[in-house]
C-alpha positions in Angstrom: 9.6 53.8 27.7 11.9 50.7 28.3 9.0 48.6 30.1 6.4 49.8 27.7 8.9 48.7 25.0 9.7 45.3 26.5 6.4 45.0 26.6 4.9 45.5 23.0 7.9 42.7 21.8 5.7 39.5 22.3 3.0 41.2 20.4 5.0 42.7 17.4 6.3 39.2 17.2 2.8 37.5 17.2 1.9 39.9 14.3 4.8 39.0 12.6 4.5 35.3 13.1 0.6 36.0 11.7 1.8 38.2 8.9 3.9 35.1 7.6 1.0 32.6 8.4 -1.4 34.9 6.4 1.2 35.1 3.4 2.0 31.6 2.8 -0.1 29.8 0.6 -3.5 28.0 1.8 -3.7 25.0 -0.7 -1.3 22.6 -1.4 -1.4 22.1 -5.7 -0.1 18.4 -6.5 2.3 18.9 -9.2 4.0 16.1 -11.7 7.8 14.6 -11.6 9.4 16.0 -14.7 9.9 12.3 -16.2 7.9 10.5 -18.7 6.9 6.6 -17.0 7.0 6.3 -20.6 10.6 3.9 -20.7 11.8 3.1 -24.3 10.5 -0.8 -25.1 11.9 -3.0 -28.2 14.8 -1.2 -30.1 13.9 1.7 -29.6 16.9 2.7 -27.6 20.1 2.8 -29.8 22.1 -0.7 -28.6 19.5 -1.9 -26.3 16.2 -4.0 -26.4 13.3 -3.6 -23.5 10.8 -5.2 -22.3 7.8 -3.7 -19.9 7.2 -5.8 -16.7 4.8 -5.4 -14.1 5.3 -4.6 -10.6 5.0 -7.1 -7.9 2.3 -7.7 -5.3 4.3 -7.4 -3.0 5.4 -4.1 -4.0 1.7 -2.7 -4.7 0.5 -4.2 -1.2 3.2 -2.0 0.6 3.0 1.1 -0.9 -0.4 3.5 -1.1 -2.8 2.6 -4.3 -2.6 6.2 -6.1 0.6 4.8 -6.5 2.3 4.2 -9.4 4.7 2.3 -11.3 6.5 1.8 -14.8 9.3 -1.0 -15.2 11.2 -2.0 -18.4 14.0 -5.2 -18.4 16.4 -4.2 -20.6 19.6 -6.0 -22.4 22.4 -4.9 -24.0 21.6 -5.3 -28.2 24.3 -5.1 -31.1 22.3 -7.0 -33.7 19.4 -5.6 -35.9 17.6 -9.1 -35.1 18.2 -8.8 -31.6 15.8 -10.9 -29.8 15.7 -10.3 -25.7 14.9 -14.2 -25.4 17.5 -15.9 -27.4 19.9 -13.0 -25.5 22.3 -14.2 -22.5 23.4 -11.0 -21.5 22.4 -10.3 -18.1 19.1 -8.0 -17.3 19.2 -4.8 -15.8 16.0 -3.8 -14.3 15.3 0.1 -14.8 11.8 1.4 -12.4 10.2 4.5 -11.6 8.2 4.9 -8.8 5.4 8.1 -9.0 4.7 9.0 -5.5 1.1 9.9 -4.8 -1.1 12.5 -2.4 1.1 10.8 0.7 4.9 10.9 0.0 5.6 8.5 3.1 3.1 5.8 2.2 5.0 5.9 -1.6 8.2 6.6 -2.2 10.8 5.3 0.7 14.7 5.7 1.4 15.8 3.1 -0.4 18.6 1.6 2.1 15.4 0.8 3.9 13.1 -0.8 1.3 16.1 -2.7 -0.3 16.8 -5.0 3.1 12.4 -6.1 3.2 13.3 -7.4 -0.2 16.2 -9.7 0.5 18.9 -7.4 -0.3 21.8 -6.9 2.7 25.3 -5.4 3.7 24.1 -2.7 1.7 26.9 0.0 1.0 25.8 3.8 -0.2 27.7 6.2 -1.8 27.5 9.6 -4.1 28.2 9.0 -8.0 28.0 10.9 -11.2 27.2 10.0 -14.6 27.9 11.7 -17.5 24.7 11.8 -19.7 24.4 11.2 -23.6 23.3 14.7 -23.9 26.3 16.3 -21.9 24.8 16.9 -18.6 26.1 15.4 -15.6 24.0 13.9 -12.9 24.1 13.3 -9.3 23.4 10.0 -8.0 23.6 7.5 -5.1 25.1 4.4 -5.7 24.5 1.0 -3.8 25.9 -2.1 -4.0 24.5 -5.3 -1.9 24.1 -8.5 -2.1 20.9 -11.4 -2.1 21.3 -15.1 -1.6 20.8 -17.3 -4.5 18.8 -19.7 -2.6 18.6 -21.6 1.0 20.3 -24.8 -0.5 23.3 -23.2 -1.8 23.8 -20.6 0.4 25.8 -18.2 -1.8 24.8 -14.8 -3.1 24.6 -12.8 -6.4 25.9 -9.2 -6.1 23.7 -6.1 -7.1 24.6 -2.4 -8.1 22.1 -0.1 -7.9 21.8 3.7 -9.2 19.2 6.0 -8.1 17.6 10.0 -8.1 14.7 11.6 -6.8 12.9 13.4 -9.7 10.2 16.3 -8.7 8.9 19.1 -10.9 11.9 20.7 -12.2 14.2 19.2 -9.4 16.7 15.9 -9.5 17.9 15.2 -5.9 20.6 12.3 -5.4 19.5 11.3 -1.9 16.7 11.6 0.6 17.8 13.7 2.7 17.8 16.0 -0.5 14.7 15.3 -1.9 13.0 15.8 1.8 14.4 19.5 2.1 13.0 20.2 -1.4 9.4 18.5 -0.4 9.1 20.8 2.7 10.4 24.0 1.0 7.4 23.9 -1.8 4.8 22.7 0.5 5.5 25.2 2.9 6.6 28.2 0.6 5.3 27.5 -2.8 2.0 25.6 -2.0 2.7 22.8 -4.3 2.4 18.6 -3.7 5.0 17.8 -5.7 4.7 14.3 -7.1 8.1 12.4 -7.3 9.7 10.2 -8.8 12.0 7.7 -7.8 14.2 6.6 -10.5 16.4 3.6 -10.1 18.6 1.1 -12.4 20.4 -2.0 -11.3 21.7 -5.0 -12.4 23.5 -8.4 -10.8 27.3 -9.3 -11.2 28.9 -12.7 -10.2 32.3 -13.9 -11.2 31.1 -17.7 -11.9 28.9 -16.0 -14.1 31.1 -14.5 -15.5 30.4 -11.0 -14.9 32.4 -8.9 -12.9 31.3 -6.3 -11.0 33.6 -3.4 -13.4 31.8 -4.9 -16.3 27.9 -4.7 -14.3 28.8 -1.1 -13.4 29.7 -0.2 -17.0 26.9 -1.4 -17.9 24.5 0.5 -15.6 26.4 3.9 -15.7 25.8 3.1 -20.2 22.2 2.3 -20.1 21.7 5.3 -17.6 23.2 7.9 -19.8 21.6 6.9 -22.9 17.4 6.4 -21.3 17.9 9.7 -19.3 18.0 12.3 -21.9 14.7 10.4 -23.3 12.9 10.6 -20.2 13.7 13.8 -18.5 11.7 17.5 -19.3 14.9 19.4 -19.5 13.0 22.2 -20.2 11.3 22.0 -16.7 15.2 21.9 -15.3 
């Protein structure tokens, strides 16, 4: 019975193996990131004033044309007759990124997309924010800097904030958002199509912005446009 036994194991595991196959679904479903590209513009976020910008060629050449993008500029507002022009407070840039059919021709690590635009000594590291509705998010955090110019050979300093948002799923890093990606392709039978959320700003002491003061800054404007943007009830 032994080599009759020892026998019949490669095939009971091929029918297992096919069994799985046959179980898992056959069509992959694209599904949407749970966040509205719909950013807040003017003052219509409490003690802030935005402005929609465009994406770059530069950015649209690189990345795959189902693609797509929505980018507001915003600046810190106290006044009623705010205007963003008159305004010297600095910018901070807020983007989403909506990955199409072909996650790695769309959305990309960002420690590597950061350096092809300028940005170096990049330095990563996990944050959380406390949101204006109470919930308290992951993120990554990276700070780096860009030269000014080639004649004066300084740099401005950047902080960046950023999460992977999917259908019902926020992810803080890659790695994260990867795992997630395979699990419901491969389980589930679903596309999902995520978003890459990021907000950043510039510090400089001869500007006189210091880097506490750009980081407050980012971490406020975070957990006031998140709770307007997110589906909680996907979460």
């Amino acid at each position: 019975m032994k080599p009759l036994f020892r026998a019949l194991i490669p095939a009971a595991v091929m029918l297992a193996m096919l069994g799985v196959i046959l179980a898992l679904p056959q069509k992959d479903v694209l599904v949407e990131a749970s966040i509205s590209p719909d950013m807040p513009t003017g003052t219509a976020l409490a003690g802030w004033y935005g402005r929609k910008t465009q994406e770059t060629e530069a950015e649209r050449s690189i990345l795959a044309a189902d693609t797509k993008f929505s980018k507001v500029n915003y600046r810190a507002a106290s006044l009623d007759d705010f205007s963003y022009r008159d305004s010297h407070a600095p910018i901070i840039d807020a983007s989403i990124v909506f990955s199409g059919q072909d996650m790695n021709a769309s959305i990309h690590r960002p420690e590597l997309c950061l350096p092809a635009q300028g940005f170096r000594n990049l330095t990563g590291r996990p944050a959380t924010i406390e949101l204006a509705n109470g919930k308290t998010l992951a993120f990554t955090r990276l700070s780096s800097e860009r030269p000014r110019s080639e004649k004066r050979g300084d740099s401005l300093h950047f902080i960046h904030y950023y999460v992977f948002v999917g259908k019902g799923h926020i992810k803080s890093t890659h790695l994260q958002r990867v795992m997630q990606d395979m699990y419901d392709r491969l389980f589930t039978g679903t596309v999902e199509r995520w978003a890459y959320f990021q907000v950043g700003t510039y510090w400089a002491e001869d500007i006189g912005i210091s880097e506490e003061e750009a980081d407050r800054n980012v971490r406020r404007l975070i957990s006031s446009l998140l709770p307007r943007i997110i589906m909680w009830e996907d979460m």
